[in-house]
N, CA, C and O atoms as a printed pandas DataFrame, in Angstrom:
     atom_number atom_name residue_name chain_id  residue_number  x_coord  y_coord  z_coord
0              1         N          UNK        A               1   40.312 -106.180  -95.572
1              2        CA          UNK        A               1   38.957 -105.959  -96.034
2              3         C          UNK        A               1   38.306 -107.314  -96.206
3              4         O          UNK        A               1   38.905 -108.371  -96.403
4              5         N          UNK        A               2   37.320 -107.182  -96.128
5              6        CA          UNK        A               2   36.557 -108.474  -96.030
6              7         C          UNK        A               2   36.175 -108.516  -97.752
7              8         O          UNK        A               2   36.162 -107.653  -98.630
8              9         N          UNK        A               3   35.835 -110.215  -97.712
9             10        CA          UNK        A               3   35.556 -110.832  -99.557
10            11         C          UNK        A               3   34.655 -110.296  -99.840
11            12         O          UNK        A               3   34.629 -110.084 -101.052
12            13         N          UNK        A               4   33.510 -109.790  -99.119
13            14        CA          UNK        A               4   31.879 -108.924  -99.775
14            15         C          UNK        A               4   32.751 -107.309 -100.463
15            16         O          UNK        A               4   32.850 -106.883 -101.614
16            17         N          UNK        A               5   33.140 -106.890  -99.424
17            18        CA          UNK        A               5   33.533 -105.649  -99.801
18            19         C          UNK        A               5   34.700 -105.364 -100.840
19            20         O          UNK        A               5   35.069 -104.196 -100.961
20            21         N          UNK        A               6   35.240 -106.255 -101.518
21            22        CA          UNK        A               6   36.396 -106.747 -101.743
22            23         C          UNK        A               6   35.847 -106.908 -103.651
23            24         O          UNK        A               6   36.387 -106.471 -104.667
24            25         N          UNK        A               7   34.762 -107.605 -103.480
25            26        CA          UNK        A               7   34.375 -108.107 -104.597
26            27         C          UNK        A               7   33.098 -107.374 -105.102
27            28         O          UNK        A               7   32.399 -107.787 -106.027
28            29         N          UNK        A               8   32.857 -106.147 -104.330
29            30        CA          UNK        A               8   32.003 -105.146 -104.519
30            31         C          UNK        A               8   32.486 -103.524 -105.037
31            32         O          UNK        A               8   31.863 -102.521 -105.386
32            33         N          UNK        A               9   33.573 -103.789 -104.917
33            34        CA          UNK        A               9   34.220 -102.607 -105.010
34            35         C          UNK        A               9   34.096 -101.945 -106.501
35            36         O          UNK        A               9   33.871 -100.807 -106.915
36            37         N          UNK        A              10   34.437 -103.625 -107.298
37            38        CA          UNK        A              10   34.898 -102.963 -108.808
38            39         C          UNK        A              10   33.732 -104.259 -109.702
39            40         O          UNK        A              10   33.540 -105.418 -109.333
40            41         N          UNK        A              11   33.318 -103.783 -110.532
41            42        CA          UNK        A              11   32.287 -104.808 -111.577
42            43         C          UNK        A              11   33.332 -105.842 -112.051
43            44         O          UNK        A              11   34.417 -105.397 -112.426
44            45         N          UNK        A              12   33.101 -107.304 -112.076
45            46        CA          UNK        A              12   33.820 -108.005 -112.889
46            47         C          UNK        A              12   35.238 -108.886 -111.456
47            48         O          UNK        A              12   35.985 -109.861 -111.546
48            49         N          UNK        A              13   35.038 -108.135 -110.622
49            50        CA          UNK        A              13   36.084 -109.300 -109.418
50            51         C          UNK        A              13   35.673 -110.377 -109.070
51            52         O          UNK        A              13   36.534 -111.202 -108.765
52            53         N          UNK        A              14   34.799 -110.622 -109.016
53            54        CA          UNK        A              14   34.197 -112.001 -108.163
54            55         C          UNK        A              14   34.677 -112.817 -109.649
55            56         O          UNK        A              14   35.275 -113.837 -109.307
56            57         N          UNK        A              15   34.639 -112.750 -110.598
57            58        CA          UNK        A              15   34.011 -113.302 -111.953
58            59         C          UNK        A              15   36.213 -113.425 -111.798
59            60         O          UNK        A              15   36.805 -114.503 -111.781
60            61         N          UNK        A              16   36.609 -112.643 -111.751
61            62        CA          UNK        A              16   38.275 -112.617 -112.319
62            63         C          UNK        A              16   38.907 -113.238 -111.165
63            64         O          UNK        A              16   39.905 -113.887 -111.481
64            65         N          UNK        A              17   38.587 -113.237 -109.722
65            66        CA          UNK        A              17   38.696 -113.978 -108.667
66            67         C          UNK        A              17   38.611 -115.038 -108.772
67            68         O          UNK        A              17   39.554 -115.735 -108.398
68            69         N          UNK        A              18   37.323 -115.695 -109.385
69            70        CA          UNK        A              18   37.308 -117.027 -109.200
70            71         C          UNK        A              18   37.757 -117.494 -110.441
71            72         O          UNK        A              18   37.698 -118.695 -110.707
72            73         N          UNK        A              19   38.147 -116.769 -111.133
73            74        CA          UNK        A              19   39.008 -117.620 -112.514
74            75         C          UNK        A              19   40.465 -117.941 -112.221
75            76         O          UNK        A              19   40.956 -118.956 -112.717
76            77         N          UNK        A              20   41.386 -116.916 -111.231
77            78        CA          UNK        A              20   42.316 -117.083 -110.594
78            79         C          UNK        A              20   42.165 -117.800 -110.079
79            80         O          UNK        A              20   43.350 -118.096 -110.227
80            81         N          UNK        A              21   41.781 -118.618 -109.429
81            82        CA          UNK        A              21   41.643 -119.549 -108.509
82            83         C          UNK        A              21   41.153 -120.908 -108.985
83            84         O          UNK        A              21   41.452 -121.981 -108.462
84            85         N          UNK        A              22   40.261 -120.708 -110.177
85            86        CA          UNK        A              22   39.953 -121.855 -110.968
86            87         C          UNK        A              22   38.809 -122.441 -110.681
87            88         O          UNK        A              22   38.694 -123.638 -110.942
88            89         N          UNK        A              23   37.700 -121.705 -110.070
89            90        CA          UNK        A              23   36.405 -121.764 -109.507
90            91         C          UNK        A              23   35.322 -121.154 -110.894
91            92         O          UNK        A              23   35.380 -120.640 -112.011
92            93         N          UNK        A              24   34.462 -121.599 -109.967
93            94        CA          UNK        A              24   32.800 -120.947 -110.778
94            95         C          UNK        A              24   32.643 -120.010 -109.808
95            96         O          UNK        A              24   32.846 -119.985 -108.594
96            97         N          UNK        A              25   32.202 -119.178 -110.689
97            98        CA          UNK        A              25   32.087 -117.661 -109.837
98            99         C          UNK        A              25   31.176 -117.927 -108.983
99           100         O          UNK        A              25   31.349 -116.981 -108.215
100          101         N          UNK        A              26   30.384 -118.482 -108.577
101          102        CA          UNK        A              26   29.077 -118.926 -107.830
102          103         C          UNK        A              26   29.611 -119.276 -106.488
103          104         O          UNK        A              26   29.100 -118.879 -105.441
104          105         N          UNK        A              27   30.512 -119.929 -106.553
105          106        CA          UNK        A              27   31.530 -120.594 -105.190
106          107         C          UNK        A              27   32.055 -119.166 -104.801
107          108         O          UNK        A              27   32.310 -119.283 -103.603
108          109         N          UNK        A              28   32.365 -117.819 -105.195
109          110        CA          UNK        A              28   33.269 -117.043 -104.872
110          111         C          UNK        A              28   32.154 -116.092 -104.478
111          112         O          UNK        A              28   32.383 -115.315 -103.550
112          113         N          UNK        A              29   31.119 -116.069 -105.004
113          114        CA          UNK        A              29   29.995 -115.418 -104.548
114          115         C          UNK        A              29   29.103 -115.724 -103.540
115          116         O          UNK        A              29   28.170 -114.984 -103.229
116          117         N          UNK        A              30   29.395 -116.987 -102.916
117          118        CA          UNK        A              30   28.569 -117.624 -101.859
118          119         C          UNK        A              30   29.900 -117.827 -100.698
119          120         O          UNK        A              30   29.621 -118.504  -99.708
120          121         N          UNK        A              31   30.986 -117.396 -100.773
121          122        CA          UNK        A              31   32.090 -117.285  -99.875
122          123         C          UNK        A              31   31.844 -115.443  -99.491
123          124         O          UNK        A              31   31.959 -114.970  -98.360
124          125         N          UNK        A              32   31.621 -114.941 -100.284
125          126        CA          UNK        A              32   31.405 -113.033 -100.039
126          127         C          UNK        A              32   30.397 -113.139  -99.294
127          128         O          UNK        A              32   30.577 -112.742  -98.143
128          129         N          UNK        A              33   29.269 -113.585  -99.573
129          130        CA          UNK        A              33   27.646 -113.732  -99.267
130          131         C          UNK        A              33   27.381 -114.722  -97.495
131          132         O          UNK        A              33   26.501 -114.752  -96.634
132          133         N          UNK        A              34   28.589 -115.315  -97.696
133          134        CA          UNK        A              34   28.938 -115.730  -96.385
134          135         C          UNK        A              34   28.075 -117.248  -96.006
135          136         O          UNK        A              34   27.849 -117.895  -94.983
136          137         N          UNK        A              35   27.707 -117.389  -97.713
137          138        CA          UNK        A              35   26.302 -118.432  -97.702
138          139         C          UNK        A              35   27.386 -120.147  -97.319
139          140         O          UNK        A              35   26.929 -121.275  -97.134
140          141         N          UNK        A              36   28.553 -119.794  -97.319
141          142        CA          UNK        A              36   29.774 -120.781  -97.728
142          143         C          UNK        A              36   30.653 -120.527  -96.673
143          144         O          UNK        A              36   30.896 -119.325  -96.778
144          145         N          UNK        A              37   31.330 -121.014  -95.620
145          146        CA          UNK        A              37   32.732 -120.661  -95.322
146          147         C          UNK        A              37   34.044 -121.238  -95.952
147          148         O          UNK        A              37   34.453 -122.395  -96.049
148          149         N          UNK        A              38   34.629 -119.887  -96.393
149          150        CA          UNK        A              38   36.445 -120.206  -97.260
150          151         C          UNK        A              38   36.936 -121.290  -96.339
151          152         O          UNK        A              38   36.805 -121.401  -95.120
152          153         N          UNK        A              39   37.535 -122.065  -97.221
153          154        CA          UNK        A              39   37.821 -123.350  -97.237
154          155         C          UNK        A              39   38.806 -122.984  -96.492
155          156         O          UNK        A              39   38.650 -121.777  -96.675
156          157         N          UNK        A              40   39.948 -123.057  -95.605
157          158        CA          UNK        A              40   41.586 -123.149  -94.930
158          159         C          UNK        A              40   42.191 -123.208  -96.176
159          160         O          UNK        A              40   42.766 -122.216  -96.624
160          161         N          UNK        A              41   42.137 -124.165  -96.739
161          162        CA          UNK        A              41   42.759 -124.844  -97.774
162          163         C          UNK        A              41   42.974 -123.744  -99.128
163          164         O          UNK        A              41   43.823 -123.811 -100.016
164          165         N          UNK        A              42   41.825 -122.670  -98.923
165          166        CA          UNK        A              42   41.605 -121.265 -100.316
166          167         C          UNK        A              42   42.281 -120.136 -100.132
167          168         O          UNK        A              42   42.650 -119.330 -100.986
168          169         N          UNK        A              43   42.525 -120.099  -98.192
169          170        CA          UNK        A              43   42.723 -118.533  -97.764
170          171         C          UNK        A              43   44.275 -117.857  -98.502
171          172         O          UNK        A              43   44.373 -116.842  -99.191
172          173         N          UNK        A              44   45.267 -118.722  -98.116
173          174        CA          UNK        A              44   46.172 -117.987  -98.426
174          175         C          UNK        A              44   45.959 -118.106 -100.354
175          176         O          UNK        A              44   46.606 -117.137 -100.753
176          177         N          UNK        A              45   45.704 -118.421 -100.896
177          178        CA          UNK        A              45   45.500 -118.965 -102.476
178          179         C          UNK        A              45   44.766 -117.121 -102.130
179          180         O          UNK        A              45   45.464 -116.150 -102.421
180          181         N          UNK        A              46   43.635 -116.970 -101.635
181          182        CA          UNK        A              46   42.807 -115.631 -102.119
182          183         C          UNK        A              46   43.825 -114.405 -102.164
183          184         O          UNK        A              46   44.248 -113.594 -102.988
184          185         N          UNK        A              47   44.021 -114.806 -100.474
185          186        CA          UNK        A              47   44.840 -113.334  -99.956
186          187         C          UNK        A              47   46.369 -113.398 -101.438
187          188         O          UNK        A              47   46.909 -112.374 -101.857
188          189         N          UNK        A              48   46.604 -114.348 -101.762
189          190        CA          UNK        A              48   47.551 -113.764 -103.113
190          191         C          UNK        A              48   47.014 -113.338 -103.887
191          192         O          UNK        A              48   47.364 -112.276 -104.402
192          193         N          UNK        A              49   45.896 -114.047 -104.280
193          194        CA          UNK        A              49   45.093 -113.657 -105.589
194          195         C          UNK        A              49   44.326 -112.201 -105.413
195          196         O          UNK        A              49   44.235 -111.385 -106.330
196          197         N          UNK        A              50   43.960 -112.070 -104.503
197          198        CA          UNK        A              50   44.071 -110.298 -104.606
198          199         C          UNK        A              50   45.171 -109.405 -103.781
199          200         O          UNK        A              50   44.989 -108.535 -102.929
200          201         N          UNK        A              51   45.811 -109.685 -104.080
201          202        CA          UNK        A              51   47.262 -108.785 -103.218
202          203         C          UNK        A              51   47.509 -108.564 -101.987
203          204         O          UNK        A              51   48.163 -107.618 -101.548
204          205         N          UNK        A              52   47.028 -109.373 -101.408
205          206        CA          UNK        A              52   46.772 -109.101  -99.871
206          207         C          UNK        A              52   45.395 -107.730  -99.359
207          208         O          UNK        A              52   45.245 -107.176  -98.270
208          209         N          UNK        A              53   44.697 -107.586 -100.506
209          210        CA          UNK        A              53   43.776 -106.903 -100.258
210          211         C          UNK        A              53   42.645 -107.508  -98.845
211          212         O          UNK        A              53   42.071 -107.106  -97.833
212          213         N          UNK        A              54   42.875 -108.788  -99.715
213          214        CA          UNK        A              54   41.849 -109.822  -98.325
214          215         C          UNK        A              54   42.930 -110.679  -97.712
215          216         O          UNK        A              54   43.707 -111.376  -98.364
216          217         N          UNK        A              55   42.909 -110.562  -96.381
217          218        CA          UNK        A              55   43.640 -111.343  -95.807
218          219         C          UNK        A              55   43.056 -112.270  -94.862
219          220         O          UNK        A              55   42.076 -111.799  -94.285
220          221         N          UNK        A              56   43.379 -113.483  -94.528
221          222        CA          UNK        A              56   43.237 -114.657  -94.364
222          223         C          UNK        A              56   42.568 -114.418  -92.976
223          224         O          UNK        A              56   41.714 -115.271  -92.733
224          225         N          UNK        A              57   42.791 -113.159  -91.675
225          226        CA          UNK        A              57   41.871 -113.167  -91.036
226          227         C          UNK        A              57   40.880 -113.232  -91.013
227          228         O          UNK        A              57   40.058 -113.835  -90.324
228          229         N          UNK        A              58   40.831 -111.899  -92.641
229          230        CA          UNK        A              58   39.544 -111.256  -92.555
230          231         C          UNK        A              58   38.535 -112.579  -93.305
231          232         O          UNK        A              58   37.326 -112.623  -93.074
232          233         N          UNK        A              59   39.164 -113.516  -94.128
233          234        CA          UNK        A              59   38.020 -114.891  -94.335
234          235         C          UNK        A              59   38.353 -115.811  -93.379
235          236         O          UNK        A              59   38.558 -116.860  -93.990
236          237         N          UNK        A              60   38.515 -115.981  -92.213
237          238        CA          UNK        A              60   38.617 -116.538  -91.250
238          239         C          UNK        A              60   38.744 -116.181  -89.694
239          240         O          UNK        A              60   39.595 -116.731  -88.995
240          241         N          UNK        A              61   37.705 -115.074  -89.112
241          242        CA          UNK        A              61   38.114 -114.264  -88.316
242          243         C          UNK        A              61   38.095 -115.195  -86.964
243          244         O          UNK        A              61   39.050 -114.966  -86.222
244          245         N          UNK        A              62   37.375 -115.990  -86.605
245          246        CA          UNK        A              62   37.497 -116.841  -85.479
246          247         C          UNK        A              62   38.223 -117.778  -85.364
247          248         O          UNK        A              62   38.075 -118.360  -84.290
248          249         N          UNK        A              63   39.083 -118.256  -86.123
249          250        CA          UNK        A              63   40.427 -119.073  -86.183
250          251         C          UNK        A              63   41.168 -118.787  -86.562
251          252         O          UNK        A              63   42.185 -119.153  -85.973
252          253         N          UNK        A              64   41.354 -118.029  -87.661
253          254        CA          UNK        A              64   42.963 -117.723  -88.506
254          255         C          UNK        A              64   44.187 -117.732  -87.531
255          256         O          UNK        A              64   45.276 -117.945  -88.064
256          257         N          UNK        A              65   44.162 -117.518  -86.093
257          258        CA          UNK        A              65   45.244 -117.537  -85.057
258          259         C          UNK        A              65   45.603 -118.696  -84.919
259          260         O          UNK        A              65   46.787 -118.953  -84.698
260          261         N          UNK        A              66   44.626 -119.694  -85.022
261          262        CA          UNK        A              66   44.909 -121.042  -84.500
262          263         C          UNK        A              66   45.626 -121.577  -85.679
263          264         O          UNK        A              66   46.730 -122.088  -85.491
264          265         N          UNK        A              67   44.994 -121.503  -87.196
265          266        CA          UNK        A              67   45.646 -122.085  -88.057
266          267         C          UNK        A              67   47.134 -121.489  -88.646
267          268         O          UNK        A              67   48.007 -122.250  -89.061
268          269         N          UNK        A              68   47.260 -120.231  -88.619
269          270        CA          UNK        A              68   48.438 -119.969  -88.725
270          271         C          UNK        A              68   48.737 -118.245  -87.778
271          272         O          UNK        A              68   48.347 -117.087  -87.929
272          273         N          UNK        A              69   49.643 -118.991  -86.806
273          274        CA          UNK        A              69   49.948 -118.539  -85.717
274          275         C          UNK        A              69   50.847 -117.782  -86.039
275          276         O          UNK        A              69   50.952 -116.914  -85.173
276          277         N          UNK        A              70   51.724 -117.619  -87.022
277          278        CA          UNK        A              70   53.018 -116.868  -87.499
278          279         C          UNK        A              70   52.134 -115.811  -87.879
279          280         O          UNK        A              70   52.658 -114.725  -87.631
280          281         N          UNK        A              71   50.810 -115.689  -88.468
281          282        CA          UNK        A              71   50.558 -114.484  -88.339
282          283         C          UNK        A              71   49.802 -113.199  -87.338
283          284         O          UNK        A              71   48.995 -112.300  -87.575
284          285         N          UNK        A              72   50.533 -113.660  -86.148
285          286        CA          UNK        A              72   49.710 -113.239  -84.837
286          287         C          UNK        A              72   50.866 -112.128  -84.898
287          288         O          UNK        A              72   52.028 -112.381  -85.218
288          289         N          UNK        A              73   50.374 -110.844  -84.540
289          290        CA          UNK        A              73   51.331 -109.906  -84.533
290          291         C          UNK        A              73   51.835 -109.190  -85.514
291          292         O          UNK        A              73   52.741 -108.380  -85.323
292          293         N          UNK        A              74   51.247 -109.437  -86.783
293          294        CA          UNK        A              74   52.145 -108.965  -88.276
294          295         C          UNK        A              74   51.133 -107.520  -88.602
295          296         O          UNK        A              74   50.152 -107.430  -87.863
296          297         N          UNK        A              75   51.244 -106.836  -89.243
297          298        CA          UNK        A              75   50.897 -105.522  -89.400
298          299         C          UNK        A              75   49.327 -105.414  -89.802
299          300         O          UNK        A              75   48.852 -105.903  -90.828
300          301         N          UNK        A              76   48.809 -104.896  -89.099
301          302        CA          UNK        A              76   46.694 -105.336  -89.856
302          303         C          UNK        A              76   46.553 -106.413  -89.004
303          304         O          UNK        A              76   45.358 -106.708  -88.996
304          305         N          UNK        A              77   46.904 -106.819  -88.605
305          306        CA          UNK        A              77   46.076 -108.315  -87.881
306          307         C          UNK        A              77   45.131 -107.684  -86.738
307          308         O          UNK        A              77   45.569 -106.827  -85.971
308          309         N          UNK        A              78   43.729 -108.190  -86.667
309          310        CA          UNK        A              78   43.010 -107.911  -85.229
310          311         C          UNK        A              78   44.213 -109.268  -84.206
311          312         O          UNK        A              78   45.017 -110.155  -84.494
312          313         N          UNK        A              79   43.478 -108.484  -82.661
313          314        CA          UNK        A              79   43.608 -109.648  -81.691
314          315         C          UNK        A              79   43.354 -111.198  -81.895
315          316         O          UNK        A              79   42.511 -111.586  -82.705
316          317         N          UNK        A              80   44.014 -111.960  -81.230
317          318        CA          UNK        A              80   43.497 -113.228  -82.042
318          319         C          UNK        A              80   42.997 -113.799  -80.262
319          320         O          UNK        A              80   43.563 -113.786  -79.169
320          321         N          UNK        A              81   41.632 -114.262  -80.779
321          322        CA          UNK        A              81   41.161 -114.639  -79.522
322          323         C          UNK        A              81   40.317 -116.055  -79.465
323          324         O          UNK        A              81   39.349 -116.285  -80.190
324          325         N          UNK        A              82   40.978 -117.192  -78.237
325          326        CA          UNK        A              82   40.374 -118.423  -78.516
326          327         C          UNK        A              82   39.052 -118.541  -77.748
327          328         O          UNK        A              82   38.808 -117.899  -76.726
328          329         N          UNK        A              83   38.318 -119.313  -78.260
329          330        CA          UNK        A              83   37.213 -120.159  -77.838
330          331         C          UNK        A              83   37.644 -121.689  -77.479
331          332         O          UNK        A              83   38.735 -122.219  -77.692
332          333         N          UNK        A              84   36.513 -122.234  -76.891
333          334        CA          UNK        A              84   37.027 -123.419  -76.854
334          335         C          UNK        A              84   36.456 -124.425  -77.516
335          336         O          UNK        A              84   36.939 -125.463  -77.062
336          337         N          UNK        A              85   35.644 -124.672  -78.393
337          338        CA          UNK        A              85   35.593 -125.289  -79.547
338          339         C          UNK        A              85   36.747 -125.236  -81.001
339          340         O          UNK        A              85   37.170 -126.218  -81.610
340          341         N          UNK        A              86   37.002 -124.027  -81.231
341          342        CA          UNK        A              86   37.852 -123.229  -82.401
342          343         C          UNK        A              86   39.003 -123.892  -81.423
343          344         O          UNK        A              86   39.220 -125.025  -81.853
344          345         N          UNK        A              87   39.667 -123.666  -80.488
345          346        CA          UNK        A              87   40.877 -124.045  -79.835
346          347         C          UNK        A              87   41.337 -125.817  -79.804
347          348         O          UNK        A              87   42.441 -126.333  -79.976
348          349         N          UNK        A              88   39.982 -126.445  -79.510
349          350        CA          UNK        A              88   40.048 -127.645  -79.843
350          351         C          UNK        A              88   40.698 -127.891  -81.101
351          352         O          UNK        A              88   41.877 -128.192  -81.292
352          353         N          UNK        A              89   39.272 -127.634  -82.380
353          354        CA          UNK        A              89   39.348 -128.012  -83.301
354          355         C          UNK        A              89   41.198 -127.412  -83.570
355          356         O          UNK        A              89   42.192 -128.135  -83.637
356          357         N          UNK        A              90   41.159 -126.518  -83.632
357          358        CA          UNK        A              90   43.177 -126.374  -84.169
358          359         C          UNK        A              90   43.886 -126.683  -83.552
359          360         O          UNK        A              90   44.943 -126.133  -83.864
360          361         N          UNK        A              91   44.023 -127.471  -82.543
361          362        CA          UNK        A              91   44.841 -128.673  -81.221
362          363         C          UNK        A              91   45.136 -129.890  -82.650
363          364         O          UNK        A              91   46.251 -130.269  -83.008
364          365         N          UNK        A              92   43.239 -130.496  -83.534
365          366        CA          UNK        A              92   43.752 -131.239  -83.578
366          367         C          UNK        A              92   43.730 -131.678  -84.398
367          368         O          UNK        A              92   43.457 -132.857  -84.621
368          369         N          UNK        A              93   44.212 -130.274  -85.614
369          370        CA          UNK        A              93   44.450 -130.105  -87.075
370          371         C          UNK        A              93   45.971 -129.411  -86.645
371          372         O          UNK        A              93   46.605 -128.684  -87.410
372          373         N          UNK        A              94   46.408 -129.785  -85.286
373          374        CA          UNK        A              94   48.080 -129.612  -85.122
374          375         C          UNK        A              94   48.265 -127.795  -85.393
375          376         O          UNK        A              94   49.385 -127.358  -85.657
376          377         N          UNK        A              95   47.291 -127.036  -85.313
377          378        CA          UNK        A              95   47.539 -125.484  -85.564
378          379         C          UNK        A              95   48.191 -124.458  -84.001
379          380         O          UNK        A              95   48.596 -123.302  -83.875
380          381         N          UNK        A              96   48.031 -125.435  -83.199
381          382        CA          UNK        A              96   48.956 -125.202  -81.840
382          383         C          UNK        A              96   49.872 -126.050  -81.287
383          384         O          UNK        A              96   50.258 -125.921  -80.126
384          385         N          UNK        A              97   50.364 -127.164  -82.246
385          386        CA          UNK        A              97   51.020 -126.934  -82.194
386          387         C          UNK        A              97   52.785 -126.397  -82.187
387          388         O          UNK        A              97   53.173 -126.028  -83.295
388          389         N          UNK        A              98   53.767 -126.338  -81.122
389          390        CA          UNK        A              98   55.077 -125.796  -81.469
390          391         C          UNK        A              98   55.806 -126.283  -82.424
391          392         O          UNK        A              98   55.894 -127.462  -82.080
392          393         N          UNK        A              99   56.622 -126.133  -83.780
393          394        CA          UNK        A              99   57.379 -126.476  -84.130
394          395         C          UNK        A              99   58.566 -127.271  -83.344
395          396         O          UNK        A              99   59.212 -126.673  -82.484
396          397         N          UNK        A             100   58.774 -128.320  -83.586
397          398        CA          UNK        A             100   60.185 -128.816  -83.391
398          399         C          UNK        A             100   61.384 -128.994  -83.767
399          400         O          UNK        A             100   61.378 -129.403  -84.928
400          401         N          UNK        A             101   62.463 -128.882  -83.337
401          402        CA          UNK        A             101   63.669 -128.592  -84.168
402          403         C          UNK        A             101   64.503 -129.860  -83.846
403          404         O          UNK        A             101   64.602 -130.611  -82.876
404          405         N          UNK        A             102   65.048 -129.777  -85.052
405          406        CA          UNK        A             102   65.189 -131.569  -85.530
406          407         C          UNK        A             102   66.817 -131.318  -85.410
407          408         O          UNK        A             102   67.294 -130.339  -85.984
408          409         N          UNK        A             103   67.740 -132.289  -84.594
409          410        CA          UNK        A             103   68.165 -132.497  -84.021
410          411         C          UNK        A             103   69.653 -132.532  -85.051
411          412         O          UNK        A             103   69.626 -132.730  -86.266
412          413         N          UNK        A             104   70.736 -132.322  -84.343
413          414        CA          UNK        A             104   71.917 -132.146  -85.880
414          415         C          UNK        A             104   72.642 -132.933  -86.183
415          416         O          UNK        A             104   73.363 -132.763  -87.166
């Protein structure tokens, strides 16, 4: 579910959201409102802080593949589909690429 719908549901989430998190509700209300894009750095912090109600696609729907690729395929996920700006940019914040395995 997306953060608008998320924080609309019940009176008082946006306000208990961003106290979890350690924000001014204003920041959590302009991330719903879409006036803001969620930081990389907030997503997985949200998607705990509400139970996986919001998940890290759904505040990041045009990259979340690039930045974390382990969740391509996991249960609820849309398709993950690149552009080539978004593909850049996670080339070279290292979000493509492969792990390496370190040697014994």
């Amino acid at each position: 579910m997306n953060l608008r719908t998320y924080v609309d549901a019940e009176r008082g989430r946006a306000a208990d959201l961003a106290k979890a998190l350690g924000l001014n509700p204003v920041m959590v209300s302009q991330w719903a409102a879409g006036i803001k894009e969620v930081a990389l750095t907030r997503c997985a912090e949200i998607e705990r802080a509400t139970g996986g109600a919001v998940r890290r696609w759904d505040l990041r729907p045009n990259d979340w593949h690039l930045v974390w690729p382990e969740l391509i395929g996991a249960k609820g996920a849309p398709r993950p589909f690149r552009t080539g700006a978004k593909a850049s940019a996670a080339k070279a914040i290292g979000g493509l690429q492969p792990k390496k395995k370190l040697a014994a």
